[in-house]
N, C-alpha and C positions, 0 to 999 in steps of 0.2 A: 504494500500500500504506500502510494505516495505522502511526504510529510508534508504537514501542513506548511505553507510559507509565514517568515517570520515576518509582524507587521511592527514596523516603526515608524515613529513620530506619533504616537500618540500620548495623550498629554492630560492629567488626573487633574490637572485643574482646566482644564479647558470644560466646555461645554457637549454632553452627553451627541448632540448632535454633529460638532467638530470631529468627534473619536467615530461615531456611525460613517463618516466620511471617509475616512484614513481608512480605518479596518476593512469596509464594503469594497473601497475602491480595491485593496490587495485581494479578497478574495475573489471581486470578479475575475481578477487579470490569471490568478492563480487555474481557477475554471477554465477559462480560454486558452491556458498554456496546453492544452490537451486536443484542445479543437481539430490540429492536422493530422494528429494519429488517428483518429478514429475514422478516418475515412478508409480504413481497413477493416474488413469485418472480423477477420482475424486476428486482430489485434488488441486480445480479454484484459489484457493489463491495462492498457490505455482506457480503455473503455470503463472499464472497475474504477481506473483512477478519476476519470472523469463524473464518474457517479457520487466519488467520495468527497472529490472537492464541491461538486454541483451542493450537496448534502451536506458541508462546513457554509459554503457561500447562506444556504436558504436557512439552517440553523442562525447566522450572525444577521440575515436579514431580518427573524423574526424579532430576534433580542434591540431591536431598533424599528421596528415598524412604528412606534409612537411620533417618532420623527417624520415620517414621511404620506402620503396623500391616496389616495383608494388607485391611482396610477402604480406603485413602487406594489401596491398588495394584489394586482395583475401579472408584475413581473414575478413576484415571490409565488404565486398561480403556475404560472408559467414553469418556473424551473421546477416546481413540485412534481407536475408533469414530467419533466424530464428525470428526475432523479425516479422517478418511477417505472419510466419506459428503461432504463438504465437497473434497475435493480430488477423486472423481468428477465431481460436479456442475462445479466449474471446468474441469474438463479437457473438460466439453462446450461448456462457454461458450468457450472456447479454437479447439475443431476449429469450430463454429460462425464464429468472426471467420474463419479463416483461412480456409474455403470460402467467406463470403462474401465477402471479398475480392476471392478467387483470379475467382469470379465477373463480380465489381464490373469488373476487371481485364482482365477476355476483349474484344475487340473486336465490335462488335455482331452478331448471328449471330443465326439462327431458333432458338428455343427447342427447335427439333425435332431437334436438333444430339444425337447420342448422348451425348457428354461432356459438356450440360449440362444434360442429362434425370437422367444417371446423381451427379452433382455435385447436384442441386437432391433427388433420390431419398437421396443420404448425409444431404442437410443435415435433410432432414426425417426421418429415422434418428436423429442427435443431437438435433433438439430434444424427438420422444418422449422418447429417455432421457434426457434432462435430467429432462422433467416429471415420467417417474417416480421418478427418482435423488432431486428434489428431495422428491415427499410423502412419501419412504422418510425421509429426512430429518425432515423437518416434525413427522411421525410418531414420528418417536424424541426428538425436540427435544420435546414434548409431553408423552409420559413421564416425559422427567425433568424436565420442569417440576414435571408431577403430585405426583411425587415427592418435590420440593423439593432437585431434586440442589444447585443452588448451595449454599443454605444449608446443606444436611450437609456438603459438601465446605469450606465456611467455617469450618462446627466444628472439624473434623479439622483443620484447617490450623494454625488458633487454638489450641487444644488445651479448644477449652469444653467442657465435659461435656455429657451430653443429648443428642450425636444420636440420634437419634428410629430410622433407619434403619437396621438392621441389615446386615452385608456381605450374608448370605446373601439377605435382604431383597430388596436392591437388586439383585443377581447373576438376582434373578428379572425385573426389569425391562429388564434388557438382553437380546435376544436371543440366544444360545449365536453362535458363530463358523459353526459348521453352520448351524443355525439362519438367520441371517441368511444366506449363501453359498445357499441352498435358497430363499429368498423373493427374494434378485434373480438367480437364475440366468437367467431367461427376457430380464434388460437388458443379456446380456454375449452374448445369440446373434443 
């Protein structure tokens, strides 16, 4: 697991909303330092790491959300989703090791063995939904590239004026909870 980035300048007599500034701003960039690797689907460490920073990033957003406007509690929406789409996708890379382990581990046996037709029939069950788990992913990773979610969520953070993107805006970019629930229903059956 990636470490967390070390945040500096922040300052115990400053203002609760000056330190929401400093810290937010590091965890965003620390999130994005992961962004070029995952355009491999192959690539589980990147992708775990990017789940784990996404998941520091939206924990230190919430411990500051008093600071900020029903916009910044869209964006902390948003990456929720994503650290979610990101923790499906791991948790297939997960039953994946452990079946093929479990496999690795059997003693050598005909392939024609019911329990390692029905084991090798799961394993190929999870890497489909990986693969789809992951373009669902890719997919929404995309949008809000499109979007230029970082750099709005940078504004807001900073308190620069100009984001460009309006809440209602962006709330159209993410897919509704139904919404999304209805486009992977067919990965959960």
């Amino acid at each position: 697991m990636a470490k967390a980035w070390k945040v500096k300048g922040t300052q115990p007599q400053s203002s609760y909303r000056w330190n929401a500034q400093v810290i937010l701003a590091v965890k965003v960039e620390e999130a994005y330092s992961w962004a070029e690797a995952i355009r491999n689907p192959d690539n589980i460490k990147a992708l775990h790491n990017l789940r784990i920073s996404i998941k520091r990033l939206r924990y230190s957003m919430e411990c500051f959300t008093i600071n900020y406007g029903e916009e910044f509690k869209d964006f902390l929406e948003g990456l929720a989703d994503l650290q979610g789409q990101l923790g499906d996708i791991h948790d297939c890379d997960v039953v994946e090791t452990v079946l093929t382990d479990y496999l690795q581990s059997l003693p050598d046996q005909a392939d024609t063995e019911t329990g390692v037709i029905g084991i090798n029939a799961l394993l190929l069950r999870y890497r489909e939904m990986r693969a789809a788990k992951y373009q669902a992913f890719l997919q929404q990773w995309t949008v809000l590239e499109e979007a230029d979610f970082k750099d709005q969520l940078l504004r807001i953070v900073t308190g620069e004026s100009g984001a460009e993107t309006s809440s209602q805006e962006f709330r159209h970019l993410r897919p509704s909870a139904a919404e999304f629930k209805k486009q992977t229903t067919h990965l959960r059956t």
